[in-house]
C-alpha positions in Angstrom: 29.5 24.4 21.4 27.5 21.2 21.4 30.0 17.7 21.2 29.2 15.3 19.1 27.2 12.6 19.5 29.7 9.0 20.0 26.5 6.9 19.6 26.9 5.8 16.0 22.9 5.0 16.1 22.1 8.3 17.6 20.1 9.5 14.2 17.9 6.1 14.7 17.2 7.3 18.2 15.7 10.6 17.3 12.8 8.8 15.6 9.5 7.4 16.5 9.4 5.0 14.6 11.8 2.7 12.2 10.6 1.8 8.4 12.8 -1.0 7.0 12.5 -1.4 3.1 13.8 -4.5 1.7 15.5 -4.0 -1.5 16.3 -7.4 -1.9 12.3 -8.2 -2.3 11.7 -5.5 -4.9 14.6 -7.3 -6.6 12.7 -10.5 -6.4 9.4 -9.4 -7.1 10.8 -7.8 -10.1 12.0 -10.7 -11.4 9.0 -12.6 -10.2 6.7 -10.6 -12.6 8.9 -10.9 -15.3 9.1 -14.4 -15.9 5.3 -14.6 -15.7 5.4 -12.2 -18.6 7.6 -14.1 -20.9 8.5 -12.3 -23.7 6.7 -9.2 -22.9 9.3 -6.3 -22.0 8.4 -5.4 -18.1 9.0 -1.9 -17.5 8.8 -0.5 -14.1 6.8 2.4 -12.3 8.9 4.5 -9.8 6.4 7.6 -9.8 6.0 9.0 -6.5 9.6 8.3 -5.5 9.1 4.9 -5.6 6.0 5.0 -4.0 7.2 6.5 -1.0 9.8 4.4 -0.2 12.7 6.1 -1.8 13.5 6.6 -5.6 17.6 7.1 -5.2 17.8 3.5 -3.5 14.4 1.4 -5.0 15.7 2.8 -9.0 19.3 1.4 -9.5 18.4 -2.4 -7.8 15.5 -2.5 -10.1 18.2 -1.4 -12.7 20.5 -4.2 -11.7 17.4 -6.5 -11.7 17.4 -6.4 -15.3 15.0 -3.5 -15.5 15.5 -0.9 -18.4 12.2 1.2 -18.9 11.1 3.4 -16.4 7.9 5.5 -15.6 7.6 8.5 -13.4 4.6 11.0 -13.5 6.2 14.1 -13.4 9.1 15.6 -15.9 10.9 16.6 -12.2 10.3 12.9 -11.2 12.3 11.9 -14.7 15.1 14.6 -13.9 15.6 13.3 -10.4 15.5 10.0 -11.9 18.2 10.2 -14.3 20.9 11.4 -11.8 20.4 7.8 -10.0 20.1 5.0 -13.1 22.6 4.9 -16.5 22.5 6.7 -19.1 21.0 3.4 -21.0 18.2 3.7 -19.0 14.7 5.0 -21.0 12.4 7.3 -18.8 9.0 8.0 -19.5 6.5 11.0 -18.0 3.4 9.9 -17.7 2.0 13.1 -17.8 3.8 14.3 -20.7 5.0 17.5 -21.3 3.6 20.7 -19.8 4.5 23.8 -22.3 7.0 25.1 -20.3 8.9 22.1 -19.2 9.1 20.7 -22.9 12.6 21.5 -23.0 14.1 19.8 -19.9 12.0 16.9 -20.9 13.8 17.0 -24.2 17.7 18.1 -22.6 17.1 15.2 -19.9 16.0 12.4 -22.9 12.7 12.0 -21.1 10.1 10.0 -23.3 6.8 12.1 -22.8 3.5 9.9 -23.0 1.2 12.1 -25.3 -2.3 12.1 -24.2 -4.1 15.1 -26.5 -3.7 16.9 -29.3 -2.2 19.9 -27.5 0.6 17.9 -26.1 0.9 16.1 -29.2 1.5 19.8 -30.9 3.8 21.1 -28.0 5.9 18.0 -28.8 6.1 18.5 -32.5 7.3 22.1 -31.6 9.8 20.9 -29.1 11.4 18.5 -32.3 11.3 21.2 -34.6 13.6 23.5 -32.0 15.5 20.2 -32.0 16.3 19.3 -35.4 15.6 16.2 -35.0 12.9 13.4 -34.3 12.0 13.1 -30.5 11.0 9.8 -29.4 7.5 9.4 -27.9 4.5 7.3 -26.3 0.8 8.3 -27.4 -1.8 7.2 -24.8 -5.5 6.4 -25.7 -8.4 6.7 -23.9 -9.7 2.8 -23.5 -12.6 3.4 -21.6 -11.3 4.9 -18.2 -12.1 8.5 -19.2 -9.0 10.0 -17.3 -5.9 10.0 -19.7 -5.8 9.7 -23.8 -6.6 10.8 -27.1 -9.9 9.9 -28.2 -11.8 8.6 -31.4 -12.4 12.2 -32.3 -8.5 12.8 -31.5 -7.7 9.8 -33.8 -9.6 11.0 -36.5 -8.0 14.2 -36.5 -4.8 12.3 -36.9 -6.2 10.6 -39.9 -7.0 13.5 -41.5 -3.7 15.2 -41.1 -0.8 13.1 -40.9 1.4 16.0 -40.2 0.3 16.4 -36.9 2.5 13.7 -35.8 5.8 15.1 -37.9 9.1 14.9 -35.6 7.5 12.0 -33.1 9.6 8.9 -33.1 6.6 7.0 -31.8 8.1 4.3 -30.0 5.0 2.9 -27.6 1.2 3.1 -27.8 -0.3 2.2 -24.3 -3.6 2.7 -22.3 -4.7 1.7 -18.3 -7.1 -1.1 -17.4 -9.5 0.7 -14.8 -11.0 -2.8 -13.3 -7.5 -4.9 -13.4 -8.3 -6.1 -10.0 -11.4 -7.3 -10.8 -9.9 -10.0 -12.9 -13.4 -11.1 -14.0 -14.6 -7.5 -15.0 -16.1 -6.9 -18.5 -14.1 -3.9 -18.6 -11.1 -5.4 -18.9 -11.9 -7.4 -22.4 -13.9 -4.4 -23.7 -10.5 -2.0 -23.0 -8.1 -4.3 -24.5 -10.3 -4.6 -27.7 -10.5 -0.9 -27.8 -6.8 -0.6 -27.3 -6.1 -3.1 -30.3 -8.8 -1.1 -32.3 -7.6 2.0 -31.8 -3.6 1.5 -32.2 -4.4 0.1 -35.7 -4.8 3.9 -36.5 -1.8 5.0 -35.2 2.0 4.6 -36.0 3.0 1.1 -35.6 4.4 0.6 -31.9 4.6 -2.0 -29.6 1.5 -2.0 -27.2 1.4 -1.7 -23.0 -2.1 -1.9 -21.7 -1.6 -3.3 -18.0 0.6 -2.8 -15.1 0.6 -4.7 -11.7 -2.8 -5.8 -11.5 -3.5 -6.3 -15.5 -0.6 -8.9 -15.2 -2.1 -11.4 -13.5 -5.2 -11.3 -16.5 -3.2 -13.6 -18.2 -0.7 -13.5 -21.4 -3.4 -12.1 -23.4 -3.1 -8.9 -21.3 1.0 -8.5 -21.6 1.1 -7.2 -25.0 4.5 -6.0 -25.5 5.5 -4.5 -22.2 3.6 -4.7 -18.8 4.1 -1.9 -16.3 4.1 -2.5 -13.0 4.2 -0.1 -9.6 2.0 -1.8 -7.0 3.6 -5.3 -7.6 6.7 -4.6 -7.4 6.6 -2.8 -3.3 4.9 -6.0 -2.2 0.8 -5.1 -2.9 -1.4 -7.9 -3.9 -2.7 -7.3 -7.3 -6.4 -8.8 -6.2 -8.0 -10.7 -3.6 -8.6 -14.1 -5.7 -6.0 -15.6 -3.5 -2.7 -15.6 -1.4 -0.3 -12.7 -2.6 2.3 -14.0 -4.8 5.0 -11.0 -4.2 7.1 -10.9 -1.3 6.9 -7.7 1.7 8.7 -5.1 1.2 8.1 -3.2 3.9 8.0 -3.0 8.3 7.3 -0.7 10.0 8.1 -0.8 13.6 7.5 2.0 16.6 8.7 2.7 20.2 6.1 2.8 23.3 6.1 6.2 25.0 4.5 5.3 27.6 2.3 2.3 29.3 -1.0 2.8 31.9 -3.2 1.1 33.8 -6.7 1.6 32.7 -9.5 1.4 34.9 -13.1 0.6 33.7 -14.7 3.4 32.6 -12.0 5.3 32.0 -11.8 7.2 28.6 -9.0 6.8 26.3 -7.9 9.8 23.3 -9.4 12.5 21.8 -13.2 12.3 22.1 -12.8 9.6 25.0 -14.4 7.4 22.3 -13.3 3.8 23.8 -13.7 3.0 27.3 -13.1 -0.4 28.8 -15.7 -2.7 30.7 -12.5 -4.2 32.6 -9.5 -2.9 33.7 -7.0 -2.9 30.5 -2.9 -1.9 30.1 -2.5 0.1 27.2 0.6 1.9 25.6 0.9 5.0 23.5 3.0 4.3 21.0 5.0 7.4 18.7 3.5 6.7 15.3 0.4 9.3 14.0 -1.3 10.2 11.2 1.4 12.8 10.7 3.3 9.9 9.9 0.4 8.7 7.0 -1.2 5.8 9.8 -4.4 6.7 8.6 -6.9 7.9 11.8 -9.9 6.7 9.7 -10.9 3.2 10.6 -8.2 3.1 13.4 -10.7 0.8 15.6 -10.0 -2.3 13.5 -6.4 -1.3 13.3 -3.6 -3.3 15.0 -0.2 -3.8 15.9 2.4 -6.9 16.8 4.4 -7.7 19.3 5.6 -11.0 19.1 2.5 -13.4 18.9 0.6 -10.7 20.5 -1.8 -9.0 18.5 -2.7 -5.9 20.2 -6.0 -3.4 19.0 -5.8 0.0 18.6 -8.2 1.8 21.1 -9.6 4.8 20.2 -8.5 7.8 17.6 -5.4 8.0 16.0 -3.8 11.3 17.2 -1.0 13.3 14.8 1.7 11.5 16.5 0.8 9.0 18.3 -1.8 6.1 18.7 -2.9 3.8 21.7 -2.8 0.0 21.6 -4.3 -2.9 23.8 -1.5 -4.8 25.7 -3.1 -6.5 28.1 -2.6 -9.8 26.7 1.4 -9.3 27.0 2.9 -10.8 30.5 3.7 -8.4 32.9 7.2 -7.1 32.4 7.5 -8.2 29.0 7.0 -5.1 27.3 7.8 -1.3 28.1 8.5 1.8 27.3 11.0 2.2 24.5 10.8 -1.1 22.7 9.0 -1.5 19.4 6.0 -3.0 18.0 4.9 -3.9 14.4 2.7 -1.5 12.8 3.2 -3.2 9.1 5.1 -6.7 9.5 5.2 -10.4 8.9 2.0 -10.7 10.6 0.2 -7.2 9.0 0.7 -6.9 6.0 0.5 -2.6 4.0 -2.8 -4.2 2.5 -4.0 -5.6 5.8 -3.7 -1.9 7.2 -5.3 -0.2 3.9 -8.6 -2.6 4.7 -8.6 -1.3 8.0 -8.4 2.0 6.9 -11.1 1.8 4.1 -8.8 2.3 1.2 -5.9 0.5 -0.5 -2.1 -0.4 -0.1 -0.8 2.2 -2.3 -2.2 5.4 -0.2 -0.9 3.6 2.7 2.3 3.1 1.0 2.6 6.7 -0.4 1.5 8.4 2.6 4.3 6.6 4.7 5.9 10.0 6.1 9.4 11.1 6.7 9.6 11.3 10.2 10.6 7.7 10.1 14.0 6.5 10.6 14.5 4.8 7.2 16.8 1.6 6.6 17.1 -0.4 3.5 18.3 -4.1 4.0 19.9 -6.2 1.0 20.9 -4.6 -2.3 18.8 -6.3 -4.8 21.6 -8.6 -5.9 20.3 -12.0 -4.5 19.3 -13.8 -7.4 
């Protein structure tokens, strides 16, 4: 029979690596983006369980934040939702209903956003099993060609009022596909369409941007804004320093340290090799882990004021960095360096990696030791 354990961080140990997630700067950014919104209600988007970083913790300080509309993709993301934030709380599925998960949309007082005229009709069915009106969002398709009912859709609507019996239409919304382009024509031409459109549907109040479409400008906010991206810490474009504050570090332990001699080839494929002799380290973070192996060669971590390049491929669990630079003895196996820190930011390792902070951030994995710092509470 095994004891147990009397180191009290024993479960930290186990890990390869330790992702901090401060709560108190998703608190802050929060309120950050709503005061630049004004009057404009500023919903929040915890799809993807918070974008990776952990719906049961991220949902209840964005609650106590002042938040009170929430968006999730899935119906199972609202339901998981709902057991974490009050029952005041309004949830909405981006996705809307699916036939057969109607119902639990309805029993759990999920908001569906309707984006065609079949959901539209499975909605209408679900109120008539109801007895009553079911509250709703409709989506329409501004331009981006991915979610939304379209002119023809509209017109159908025009033609038969009915189709919308039993919808308490509470919110007409589309999605900005060039928000972080700020000076895209897109982004007029959608909102136009969006103002165009609505005109022919119940009167709602409007949402046409979330974290990027913010920063557009007050003629972008509408009635609500909805942001995701903003909220973790991402920079909604590059025309300038990022206003929100990290949310996220992620540190891992060296394995192991070498000597490298020149020549000598380092990973799979033996793809780097060094002109000079170098001291490298192999440190426990992979792409298992969602540290991307694409573009790893102008990857880095921290230690300290040391910046130190990866070298060579990323393998499933583990990656090699450049320490050579660090004084002898000052680093070794065991400690930690900074993948994503004060000095490497999420969006400084999606450019690396030839994409963008919110793969990084959803493709953070869960071998991780996971800590949360603050509550959200600092005002």
């Amino acid at each position: 029979m095994m004891s147990a354990c009397p180191d009290p961080l024993w479960p930290s140990s186990r890990a390869g690596a330790r992702l901090t997630v401060d709560l108190d700067a998703i608190a802050s950014n929060y309120r950050y983006l709503q005061n630049r919104v004004g009057a404009a209600s500023c919903a929040v988007v915890v799809k993807a369980d918070a974008y990776g970083l952990g719906i049961a913790h991220v949902a209840p300080v964005l609650e106590r934040a002042g938040a009170k509309d929430f968006f999730v993709a899935h119906v199972d993301e609202g339901i998981r939702l709902r057991s974490v934030v009050s029952k005041d709380a309004r949830i909405t599925v981006l996705h809307g209903p699916r036939p057969n998960a109607a119902g639990a949309c309805a029993h759990y007082g999920l908001r569906p956003v309707l984006n065609s005229l079949e959901q539209i009709a499975v909605w209408r069915d679900a109120a008539k099993q109801a007895g009553a009106p079911l509250e709703a969002a409709l989506q329409v398709d501004s331009g981006m060609s991915r979610f939304g009912l379209s002119q023809a859709d509209l017109e159908a609507l025009r033609e038969d009022e009915g189709l919308v019996d039993g919808l308490d239409v509470s919110l007409v919304m589309s999605h900005l596909a060039c928000a972080d382009t700020p000076d895209h024509p897109a982004n007029p031409s959608q909102k136009a369409r969006l103002l165009e459109m609505s005109a022919r549907l119940p009167a709602a109040p409007l949402s046409l941007s979330a974290s990027s479409g913010i920063f557009l400008g007050p003629d972008y906010h509408l009635d609500m804004v909805r942001p995701g991206a903003a909220l973790y810490g991402l920079a909604p474009n590059q025309n300038g320093p990022n206003p929100l504050s990290p949310v996220v570090q992620l540190q891992a332990h060296i394995l192991q340290i070498r000597d490298l001699l020149p020549g000598e080839g380092v990973g799979y494929g033996l793809t780097y090799r060094p002109t000079m002799p170098r001291r490298i380290a192999t440190v426990a973070v992979g792409y298992a882990d969602g540290f991307s192996r694409h573009g790893a060669g102008q990857g880095c971590a921290w230690f300290e004021d040391f910046c130190l390049p990866l070298l060579g491929r990323v393998s499933m669990d583990s990656l090699i960095v450049d320490i050579s630079d660090v004084p002898d003895g000052k680093l070794g196996p065991d400690m930690m360096v900074d993948l994503i820190g004060p000095r490497r930011s999420v969006d400084d390792v999606a450019a690396a990696a030839g994409t963008i902070g919110y793969e990084v951030l959803t493709s953070l994995g869960h071998r991780f030791h996971r800590e949360y710092a603050g509550n959200g509470e600092t005002s």
